[in-house]
NUMAR-326744 format. One record per residue: residue number from 1; residue in three letters; x, y, z of N, C-alpha, C, CB in turn. Coordinates in pm, whole numbers, m for minus. Each point is the difference from the previous one (the first is absolute). Glycine has a CB too. Example, Ala and Ser with C-alpha at 12.3 -4.5 7.8 and 13.67 -1.06 7.14 Angstrom:
BEGIN
   k   r    n_x    n_y    n_z   ca_x   ca_y   ca_z    c_x    c_y    c_z   cb_x   cb_y   cb_z
   1 ALA   1319   m569    780    m89    119      0     90    120      0   m189   m117    125
   2 SER    154    222   m197     82    119      6    m77    109     73    118    m63   m215
***
This chain:
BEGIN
   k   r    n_x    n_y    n_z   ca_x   ca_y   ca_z    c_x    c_y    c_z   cb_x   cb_y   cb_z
   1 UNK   7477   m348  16167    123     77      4     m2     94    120     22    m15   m252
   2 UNK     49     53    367     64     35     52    m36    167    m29    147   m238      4
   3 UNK   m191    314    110    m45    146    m52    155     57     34   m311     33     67
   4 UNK    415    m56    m57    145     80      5     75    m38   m123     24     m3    260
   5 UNK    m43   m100   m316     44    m11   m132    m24    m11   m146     61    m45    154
   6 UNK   m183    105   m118   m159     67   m114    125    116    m54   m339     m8    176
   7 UNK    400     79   m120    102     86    m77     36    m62   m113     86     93    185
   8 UNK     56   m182   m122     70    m60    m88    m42   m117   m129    120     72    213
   9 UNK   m217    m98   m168    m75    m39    m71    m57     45   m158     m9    m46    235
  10 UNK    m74    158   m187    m21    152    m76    118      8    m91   m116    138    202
  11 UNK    207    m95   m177    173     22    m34     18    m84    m90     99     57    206
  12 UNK    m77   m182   m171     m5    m97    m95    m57     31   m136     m8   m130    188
  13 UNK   m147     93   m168    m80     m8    m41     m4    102   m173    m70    m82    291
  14 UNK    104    244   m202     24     43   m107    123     53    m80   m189      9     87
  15 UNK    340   m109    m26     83    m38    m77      4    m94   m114     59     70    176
  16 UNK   m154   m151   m139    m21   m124    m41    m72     36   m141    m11   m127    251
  17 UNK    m68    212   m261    m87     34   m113     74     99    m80   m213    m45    123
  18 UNK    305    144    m58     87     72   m114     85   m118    m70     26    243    139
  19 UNK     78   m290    m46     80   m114    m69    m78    m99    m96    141     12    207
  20 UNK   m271    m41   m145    m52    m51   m137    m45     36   m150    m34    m76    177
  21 UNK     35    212   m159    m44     68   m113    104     35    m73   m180     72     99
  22 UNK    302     m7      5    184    m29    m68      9    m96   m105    111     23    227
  23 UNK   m140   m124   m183     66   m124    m19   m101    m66   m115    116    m23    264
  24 UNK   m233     73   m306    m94      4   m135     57     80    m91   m202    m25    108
  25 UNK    238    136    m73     16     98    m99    133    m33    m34   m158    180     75
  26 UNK    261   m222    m19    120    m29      3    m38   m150   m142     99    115    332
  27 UNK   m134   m153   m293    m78   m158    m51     m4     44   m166   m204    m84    249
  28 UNK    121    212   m253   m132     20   m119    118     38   m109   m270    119    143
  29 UNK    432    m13    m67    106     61    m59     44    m98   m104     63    137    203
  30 UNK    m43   m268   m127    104    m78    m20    m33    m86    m86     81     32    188
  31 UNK   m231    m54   m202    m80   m117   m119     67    114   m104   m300   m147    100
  32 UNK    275    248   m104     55     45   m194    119    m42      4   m106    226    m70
  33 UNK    231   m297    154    128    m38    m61    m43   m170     48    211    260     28
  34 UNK   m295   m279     40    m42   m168     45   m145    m75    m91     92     80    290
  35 UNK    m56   m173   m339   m126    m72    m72   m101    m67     90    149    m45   m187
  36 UNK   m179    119    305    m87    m49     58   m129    m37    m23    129     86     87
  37 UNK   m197   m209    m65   m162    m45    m66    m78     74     41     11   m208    m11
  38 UNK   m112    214    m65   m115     92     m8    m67     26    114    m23    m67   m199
  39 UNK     25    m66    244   m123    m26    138     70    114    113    m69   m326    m24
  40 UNK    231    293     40     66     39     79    m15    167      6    136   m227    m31
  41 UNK   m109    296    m32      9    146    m99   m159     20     45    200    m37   m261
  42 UNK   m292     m1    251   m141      6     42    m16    m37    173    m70    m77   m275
  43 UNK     60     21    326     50    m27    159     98    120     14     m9   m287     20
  44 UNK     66    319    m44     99    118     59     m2    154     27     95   m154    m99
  45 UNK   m172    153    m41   m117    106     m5    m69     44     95    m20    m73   m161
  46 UNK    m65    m72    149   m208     35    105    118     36    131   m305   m266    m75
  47 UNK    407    164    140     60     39    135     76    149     10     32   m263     27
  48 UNK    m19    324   m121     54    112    m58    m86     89     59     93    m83   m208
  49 UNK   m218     48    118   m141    123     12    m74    m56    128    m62     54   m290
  50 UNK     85   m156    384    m92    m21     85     89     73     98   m141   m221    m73
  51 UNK    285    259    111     53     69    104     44    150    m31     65   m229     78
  52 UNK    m74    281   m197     19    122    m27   m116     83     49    142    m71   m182
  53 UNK   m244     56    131   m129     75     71    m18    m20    146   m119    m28   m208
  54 UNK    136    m62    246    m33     45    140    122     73    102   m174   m205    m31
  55 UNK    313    163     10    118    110    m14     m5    152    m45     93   m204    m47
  56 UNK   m173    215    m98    m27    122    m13   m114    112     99     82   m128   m224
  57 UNK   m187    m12    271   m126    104     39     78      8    190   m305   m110   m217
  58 UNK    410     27    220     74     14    164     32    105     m6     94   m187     59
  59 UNK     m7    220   m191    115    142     44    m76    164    m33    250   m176    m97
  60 UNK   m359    150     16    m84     70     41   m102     21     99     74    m17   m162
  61 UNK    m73    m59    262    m89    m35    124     84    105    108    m82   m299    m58
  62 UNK    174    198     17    141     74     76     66    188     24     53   m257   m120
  63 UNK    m89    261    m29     11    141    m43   m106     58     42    122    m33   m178
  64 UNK   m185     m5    218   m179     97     30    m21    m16    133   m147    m56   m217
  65 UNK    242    m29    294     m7    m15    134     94    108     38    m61   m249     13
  66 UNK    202    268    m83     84     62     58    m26    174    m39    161   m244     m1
  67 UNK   m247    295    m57    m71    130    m59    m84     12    165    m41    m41   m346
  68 UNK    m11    m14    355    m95    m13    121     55     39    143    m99   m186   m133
  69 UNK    241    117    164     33      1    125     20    120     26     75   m194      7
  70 UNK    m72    317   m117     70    152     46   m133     48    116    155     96   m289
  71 UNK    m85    m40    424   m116     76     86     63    141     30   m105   m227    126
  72 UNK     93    288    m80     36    172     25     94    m53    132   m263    193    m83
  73 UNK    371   m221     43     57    m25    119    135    123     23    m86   m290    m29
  74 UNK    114    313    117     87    135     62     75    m78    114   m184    228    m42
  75 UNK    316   m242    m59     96    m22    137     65     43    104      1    m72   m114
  76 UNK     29     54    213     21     34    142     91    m28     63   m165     m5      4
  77 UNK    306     83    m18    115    m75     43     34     m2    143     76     48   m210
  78 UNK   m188      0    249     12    m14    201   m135    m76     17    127    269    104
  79 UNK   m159   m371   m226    m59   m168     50     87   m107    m22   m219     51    m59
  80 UNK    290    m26    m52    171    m61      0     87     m2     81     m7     50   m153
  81 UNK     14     33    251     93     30    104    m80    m26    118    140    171   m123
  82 UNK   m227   m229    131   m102    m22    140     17   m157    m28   m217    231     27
  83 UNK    235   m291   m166    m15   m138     m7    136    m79    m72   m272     55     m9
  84 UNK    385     54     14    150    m42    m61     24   m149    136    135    334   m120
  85 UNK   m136   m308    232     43   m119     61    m58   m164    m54     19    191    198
  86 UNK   m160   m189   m210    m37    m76    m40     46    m99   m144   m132    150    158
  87 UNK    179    m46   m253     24    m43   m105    123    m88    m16   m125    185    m53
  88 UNK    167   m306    m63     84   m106    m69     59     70    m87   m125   m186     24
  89 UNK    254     94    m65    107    118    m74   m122    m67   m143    376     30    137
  90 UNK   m492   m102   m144    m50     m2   m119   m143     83    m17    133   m222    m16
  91 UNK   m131    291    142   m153    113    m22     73    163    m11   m213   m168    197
  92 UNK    351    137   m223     56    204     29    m27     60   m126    233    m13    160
  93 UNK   m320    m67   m267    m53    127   m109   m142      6    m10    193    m26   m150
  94 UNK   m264     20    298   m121    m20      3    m36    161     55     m5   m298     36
  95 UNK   m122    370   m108    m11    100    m11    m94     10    108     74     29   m227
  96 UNK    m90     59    331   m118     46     79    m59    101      9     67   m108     85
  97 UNK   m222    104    m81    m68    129    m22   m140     m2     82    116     25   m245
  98 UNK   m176     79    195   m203     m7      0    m39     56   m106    m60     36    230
  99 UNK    m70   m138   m240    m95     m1    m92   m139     84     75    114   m248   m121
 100 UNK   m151    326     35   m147     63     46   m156   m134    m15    126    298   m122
 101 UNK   m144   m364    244   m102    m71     m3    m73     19    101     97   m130   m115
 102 UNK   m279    113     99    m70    m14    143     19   m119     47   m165    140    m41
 103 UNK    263   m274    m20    m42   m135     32    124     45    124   m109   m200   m258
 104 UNK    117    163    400    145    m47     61     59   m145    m72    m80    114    252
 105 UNK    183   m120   m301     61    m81    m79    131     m2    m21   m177      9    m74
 106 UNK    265    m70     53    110    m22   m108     49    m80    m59     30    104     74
 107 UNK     62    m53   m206      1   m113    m92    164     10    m32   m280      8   m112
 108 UNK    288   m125     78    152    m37    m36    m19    m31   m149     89   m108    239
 109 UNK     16    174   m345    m39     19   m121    115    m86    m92   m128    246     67
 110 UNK    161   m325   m100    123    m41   m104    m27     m5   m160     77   m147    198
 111 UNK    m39    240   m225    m32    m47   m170    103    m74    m66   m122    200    m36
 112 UNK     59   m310    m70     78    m45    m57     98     73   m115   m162   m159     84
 113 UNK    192    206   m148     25     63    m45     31    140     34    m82   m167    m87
 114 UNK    203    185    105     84    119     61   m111     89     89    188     13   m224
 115 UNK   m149    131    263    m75     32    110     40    m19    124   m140    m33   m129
 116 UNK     81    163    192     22    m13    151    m26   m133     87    m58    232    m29
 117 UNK     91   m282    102    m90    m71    127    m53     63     94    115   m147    m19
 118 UNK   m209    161     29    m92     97    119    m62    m27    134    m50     68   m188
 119 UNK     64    m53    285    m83    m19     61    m51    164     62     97   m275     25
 120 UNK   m253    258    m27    m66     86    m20   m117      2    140     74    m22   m285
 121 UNK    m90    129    371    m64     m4    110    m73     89    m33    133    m80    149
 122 UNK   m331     46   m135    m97    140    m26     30     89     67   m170    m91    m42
 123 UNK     90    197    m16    m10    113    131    m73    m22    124      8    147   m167
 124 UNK   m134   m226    166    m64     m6     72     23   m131     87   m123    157   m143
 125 UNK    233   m231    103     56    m92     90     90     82    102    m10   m193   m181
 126 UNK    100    309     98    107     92     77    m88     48    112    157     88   m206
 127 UNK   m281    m54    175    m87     52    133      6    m44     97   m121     44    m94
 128 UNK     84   m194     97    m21      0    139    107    m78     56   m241     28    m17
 129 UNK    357    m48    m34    120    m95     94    117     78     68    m32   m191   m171
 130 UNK     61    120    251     89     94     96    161    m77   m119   m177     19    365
 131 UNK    247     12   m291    144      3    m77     79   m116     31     12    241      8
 132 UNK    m99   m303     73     35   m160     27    m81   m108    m60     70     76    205
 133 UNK   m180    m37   m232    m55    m28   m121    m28     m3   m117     m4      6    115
 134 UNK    118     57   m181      9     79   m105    138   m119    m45   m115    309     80
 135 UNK    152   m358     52    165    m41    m34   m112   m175    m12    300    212    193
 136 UNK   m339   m245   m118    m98   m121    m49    m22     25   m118   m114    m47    183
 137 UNK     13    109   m219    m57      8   m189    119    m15    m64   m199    179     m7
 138 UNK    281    m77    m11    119    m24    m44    110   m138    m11    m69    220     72
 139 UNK     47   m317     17     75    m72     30    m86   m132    m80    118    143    235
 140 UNK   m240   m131   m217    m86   m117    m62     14     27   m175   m200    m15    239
 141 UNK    202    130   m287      9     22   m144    119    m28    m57   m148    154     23
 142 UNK    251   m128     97    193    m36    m75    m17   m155     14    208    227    114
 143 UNK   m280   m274    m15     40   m176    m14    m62    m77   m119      4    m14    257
 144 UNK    m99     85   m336    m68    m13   m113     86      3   m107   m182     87     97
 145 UNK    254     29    m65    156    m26   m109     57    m82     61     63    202    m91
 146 UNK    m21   m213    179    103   m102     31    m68   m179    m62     92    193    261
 147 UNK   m197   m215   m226    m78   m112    m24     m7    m12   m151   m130     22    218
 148 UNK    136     71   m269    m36      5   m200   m133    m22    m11    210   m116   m104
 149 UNK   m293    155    184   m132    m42    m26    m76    127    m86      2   m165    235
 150 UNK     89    308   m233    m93     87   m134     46    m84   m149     17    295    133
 151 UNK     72   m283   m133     56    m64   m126    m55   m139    m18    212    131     21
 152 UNK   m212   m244     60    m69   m107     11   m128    m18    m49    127     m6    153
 153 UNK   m196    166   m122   m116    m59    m17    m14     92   m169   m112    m62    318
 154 UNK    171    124   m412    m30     81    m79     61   m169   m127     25    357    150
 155 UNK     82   m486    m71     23    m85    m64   m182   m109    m30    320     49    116
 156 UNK   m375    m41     11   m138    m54     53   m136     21   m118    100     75    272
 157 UNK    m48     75   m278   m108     70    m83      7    m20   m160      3    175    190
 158 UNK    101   m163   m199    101    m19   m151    m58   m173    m48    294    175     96
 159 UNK   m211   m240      9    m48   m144    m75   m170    m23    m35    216   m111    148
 160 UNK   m331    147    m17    m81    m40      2    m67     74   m120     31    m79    236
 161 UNK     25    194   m301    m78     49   m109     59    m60    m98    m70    203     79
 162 UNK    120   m295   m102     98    m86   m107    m79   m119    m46    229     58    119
 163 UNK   m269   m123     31    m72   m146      1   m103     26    m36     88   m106    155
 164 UNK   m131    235   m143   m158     17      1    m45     76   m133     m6     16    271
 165 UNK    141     31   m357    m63     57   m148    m87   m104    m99    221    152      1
 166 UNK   m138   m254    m23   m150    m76    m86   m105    m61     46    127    m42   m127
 167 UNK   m142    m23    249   m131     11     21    m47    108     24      9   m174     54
 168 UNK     m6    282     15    m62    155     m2    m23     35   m168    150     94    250
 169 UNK    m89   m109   m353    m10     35   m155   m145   m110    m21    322     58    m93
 170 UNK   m297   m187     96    m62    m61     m9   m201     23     58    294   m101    m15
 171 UNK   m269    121    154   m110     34     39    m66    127    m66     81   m119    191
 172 UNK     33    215   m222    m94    130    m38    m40    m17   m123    105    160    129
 173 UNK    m70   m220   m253    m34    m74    m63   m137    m87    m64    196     55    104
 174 UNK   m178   m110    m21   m135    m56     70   m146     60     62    193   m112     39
 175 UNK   m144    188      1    m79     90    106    m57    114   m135    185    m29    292
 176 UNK   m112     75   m380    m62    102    m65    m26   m103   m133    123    255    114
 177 UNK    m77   m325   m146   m102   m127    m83   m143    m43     23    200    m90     m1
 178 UNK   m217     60    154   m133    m50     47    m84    145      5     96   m232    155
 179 UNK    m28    329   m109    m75    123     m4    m86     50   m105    164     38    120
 180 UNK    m65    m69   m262    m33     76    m87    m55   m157    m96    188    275     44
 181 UNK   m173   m384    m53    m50   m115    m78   m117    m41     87    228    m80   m114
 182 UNK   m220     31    207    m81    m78     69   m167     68     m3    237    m79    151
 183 UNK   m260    174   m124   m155     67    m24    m24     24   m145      3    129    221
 184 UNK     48   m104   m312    m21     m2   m125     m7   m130    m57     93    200      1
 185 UNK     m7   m299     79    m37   m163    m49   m118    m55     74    247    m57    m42
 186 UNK   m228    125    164   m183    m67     21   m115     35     m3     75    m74     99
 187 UNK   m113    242   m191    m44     47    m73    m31    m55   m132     84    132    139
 188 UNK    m21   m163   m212    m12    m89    m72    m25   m131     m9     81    141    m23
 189 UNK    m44   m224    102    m96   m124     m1    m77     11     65    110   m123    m39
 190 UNK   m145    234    104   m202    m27     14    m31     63   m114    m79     24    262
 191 UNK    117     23   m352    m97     61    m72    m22   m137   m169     96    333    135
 192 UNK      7   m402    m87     47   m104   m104   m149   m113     58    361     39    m27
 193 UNK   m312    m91    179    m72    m39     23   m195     15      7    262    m21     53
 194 UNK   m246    154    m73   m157     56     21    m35    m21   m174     20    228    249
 195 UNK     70   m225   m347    m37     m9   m159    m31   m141     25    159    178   m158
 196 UNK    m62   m260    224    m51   m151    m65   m118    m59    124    285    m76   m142
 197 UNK   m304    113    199   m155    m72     88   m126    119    m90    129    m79    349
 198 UNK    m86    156   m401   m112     62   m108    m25    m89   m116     72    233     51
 199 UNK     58   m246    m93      8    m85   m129    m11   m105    m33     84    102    m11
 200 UNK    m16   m231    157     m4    m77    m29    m68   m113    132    181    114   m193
 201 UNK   m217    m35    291    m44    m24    111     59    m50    128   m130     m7   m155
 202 UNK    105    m23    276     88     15     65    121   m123     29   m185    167     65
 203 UNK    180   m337   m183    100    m33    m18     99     16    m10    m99    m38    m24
 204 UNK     99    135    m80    132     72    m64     35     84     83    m44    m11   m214
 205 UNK    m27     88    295     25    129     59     84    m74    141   m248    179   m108
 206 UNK    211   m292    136     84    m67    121    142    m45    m32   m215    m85     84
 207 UNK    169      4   m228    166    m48    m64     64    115     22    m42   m160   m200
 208 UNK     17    272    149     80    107    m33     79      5    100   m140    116   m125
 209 UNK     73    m50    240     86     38    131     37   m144     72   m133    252     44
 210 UNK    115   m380    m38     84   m134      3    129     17    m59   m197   m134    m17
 211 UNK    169    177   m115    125      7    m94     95    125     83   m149    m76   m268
 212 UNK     81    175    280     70     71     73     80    m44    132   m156    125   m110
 213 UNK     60   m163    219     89    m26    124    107   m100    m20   m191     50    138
 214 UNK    199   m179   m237     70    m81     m3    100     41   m111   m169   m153    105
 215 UNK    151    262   m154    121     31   m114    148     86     38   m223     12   m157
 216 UNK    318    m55    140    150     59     56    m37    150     66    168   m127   m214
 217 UNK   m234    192    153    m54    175     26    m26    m33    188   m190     95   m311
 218 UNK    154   m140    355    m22     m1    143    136    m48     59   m262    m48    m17
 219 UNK    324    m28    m69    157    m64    107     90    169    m42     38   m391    m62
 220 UNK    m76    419     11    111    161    m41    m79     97     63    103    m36   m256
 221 UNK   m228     60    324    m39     90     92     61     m5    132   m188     m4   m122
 222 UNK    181   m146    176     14    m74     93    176     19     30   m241   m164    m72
 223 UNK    302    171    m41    155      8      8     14    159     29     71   m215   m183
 224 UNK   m167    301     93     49    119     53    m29     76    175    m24      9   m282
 225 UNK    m89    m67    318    m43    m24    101    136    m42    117   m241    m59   m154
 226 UNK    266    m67    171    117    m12     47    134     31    m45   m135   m122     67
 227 UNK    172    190   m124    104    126    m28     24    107     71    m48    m45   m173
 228 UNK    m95    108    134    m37    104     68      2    m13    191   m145     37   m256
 229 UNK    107   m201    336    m22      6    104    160     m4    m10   m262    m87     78
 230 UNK    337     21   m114    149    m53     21    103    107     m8    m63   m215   m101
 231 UNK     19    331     79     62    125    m45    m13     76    143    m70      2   m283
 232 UNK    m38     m3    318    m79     37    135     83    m27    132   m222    m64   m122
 233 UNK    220    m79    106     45   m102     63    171     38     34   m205   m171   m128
 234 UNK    256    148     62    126      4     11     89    156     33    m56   m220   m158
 235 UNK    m51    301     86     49    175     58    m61     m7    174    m59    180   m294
 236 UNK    m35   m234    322      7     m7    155     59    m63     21   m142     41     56
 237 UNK    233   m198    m57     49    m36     58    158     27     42   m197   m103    m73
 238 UNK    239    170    m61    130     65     13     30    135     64     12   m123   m183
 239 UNK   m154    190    218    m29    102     30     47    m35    175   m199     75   m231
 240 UNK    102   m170    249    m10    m37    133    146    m79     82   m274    m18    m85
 241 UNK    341    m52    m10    119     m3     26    140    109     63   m132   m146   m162
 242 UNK     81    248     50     82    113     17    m10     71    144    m27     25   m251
 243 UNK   m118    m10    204    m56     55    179     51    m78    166   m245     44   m163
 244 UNK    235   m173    120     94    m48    118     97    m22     m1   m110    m60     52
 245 UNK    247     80    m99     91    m24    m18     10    192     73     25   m269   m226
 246 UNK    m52    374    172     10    132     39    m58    m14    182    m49    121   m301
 247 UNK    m25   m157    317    m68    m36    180    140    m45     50   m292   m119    m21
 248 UNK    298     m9    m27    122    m42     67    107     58     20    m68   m140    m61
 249 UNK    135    217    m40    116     71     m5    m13    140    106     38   m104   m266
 250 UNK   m187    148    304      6    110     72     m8    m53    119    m83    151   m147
 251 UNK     54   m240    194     26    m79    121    144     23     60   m162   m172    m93
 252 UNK    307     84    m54    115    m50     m3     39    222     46     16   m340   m232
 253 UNK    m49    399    145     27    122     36     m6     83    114    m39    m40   m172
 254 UNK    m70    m29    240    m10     67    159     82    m73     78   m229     69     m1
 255 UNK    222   m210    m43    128    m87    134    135     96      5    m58   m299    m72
 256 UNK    122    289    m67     96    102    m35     29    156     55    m56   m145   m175
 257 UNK    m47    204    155    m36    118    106     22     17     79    m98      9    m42
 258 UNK     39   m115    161    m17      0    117    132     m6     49   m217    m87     m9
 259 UNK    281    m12    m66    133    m16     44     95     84     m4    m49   m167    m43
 260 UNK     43    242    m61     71    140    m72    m28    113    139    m78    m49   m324
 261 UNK     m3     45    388    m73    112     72    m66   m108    174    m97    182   m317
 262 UNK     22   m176    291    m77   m102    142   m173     m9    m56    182    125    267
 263 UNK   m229   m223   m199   m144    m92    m30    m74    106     54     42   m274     28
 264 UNK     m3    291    113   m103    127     48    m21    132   m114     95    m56    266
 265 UNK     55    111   m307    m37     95    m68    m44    m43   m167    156    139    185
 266 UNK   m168   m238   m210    m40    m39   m141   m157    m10     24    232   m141    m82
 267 UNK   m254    109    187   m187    m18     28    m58    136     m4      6   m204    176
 268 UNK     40    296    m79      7    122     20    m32    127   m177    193   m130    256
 269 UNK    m60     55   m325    m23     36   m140   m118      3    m39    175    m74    m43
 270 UNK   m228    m91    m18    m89    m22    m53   m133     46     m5    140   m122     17
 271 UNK   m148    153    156   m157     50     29     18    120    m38    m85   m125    190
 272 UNK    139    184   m238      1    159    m89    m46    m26   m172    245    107    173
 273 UNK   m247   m241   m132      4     m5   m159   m152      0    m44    235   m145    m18
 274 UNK   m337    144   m115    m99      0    m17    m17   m171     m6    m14    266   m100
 275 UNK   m122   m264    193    m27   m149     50   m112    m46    m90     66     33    257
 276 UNK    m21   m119   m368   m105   m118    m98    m87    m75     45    146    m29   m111
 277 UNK   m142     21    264   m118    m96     94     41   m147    m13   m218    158    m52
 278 UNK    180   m208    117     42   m106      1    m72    m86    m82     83     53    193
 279 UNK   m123      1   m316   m106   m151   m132    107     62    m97   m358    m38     18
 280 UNK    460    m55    m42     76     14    m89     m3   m148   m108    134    187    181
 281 UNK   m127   m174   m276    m53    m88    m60    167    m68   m120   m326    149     44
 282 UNK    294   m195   m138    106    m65    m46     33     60   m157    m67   m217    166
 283 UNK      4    325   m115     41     93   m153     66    117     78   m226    m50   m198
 284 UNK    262     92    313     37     87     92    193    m23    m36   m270    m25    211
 285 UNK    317    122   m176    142    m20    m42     66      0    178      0    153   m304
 286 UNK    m71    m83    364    m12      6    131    m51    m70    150     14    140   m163
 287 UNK     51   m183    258    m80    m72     81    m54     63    101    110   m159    m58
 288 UNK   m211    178    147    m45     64     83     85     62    110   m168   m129    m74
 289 UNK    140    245     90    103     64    119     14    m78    161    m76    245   m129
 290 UNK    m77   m299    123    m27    m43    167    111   m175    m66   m374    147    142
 291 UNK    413   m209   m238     84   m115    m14    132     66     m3   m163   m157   m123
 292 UNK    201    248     66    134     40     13     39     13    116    m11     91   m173
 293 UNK    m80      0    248     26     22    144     22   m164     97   m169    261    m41
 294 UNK     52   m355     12     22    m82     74    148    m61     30   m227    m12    m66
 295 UNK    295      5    m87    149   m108     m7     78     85     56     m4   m141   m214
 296 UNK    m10    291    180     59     80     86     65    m15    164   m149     94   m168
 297 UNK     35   m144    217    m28    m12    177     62   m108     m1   m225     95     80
 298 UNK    247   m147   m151     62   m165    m10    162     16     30   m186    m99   m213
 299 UNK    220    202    133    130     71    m10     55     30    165    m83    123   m259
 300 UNK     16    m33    303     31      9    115     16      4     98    m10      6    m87
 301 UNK    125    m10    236     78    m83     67   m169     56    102    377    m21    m63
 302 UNK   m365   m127    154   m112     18     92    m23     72     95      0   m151    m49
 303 UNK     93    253     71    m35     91     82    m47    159    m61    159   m159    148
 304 UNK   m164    111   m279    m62    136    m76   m106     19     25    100     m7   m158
***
């Protein structure tokens, strides 16, 4: 799939699972006036209870994400008026301010659920940029609204904690099963085993643990085992998804920029910004400053 339509996708995804749970419960109403068969009424259910919980543990994911986004931010209506040209008749209720940070940074904020839209410049980014650089930063964070990529990605985050509630249930599960069974079960058959090579010598004492390795008890360790990796597994991989899909979009955000403003002064920006080095890896939401810069130069006309 396509890292620009990993959104819509997302979107889908978790339309697709409310309407399905609608459309159970809607189902479950209608058997008390419908003689629907048993089997059916049972199937409707488990699909009932298999999309409600992980819907439920979303909108609380959701809710604990959006508690989070509050920062000490202080708005500034002569950073609004330094960056009114720039703005679309669809960014004029976008709020501007500073945030008290040592990081140089800024962030573009959309909550789902009512709330300001923010975009938010540290203090210690305000330090060191001149006022033409200030209109760069500025210009790369509005194309972020313009692009839908805050909101995009809070759709990103939403689904992937959706796909990922029952196996994540599953693994933890597992994980505090083997924790708390597994040494007490093999505690016990040595000590089972140590009675019968006393008792009965070490025939028996071999059957025993034969009986053991070949008895279902090892295919259900073995299952929790890969649960647990598959739980693992899949929170990095959705993890890592997210992360490039966010690289990319800050890329799409500087082209935007540049254009909004000029390549020279979007490069100019950046190196004010705090530099991640160039080992950026695929859990990074960010791509290296010395790559931004490069597509940058790409941007502009050859006598720059």
């Amino acid at each position: 799939m396509r890292t620009h339509s990993y959104p819509n996708f997302a979107r889908r995804g978790l339309v697709f699972a409310i309407a399905v749970f609608c459309l159970t419960v809607l189902l479950i109403e209608l058997s008390r006036a419908m003689a629907l068969p048993g089997p059916v009424l049972v199937v409707i259910h488990a699909v009932s209870v298999f999309v409600v919980l992980p819907l439920l543990a979303t909108g609380a994911f959701i809710m604990n994400m959006a508690d989070k986004q509050g920062i000490a931010f202080t708005e500034d209506k002569s950073l609004r008026a330094a960056l009114e040209p720039l703005l679309g008749a669809s960014e004029q209720d976008i709020v501007f301010g500073y945030c008290e940070s040592d990081s140089a940074n800024a962030y573009a904020i959309d909550p789902l659920f009512g709330g300001k839209k923010v975009i938010a410049i540290t203090s210690a980014l305000r330090a060191r940029i001149s006022d033409e650089q200030l209109l760069a930063i500025g210009a790369h964070e509005i194309a972020h609204f313009r692009h839908g990529d805050a909101r995009n990605k809070w759709y990103l985050l939403a689904f992937h904690h959706m796909v990922s509630t029952w196996p994540r249930l599953f693994a933890l599960i597992s994980d505090v099963v083997l924790k708390k069974a597994l040494p007490v079960g093999a505690l016990v058959a040595v000590l089972a085993g140590a009675v019968l090579l006393w008792a009965q010598g070490p025939s028996a004492a071999l059957g025993f643990l034969l009986a053991l390795v070949t008895s279902k008890l090892v295919l259900y360790i073995a299952c929790a085992f890969a649960l647990i990796w598959f739980g693992s597994f899949l929170d990095r991989k959705l993890h890592a998804r997210f992360c490039d899909y966010s690289r990319v979009r800050e890329f799409a955000a500087d082209a935007t920029a540049a254009e909004m403003t000029s390549p020279v002064l979007m490069i100019s920006a950046l190196e004010k910004l705090d530099d991640p080095g160039d080992m950026v890896g695929i859990f990074d939401t960010h791509p290296p400053l010395s790559e931004r810069k490069a597509r940058l130069r790409e941007m502009c006309p050859p006598d720059a």
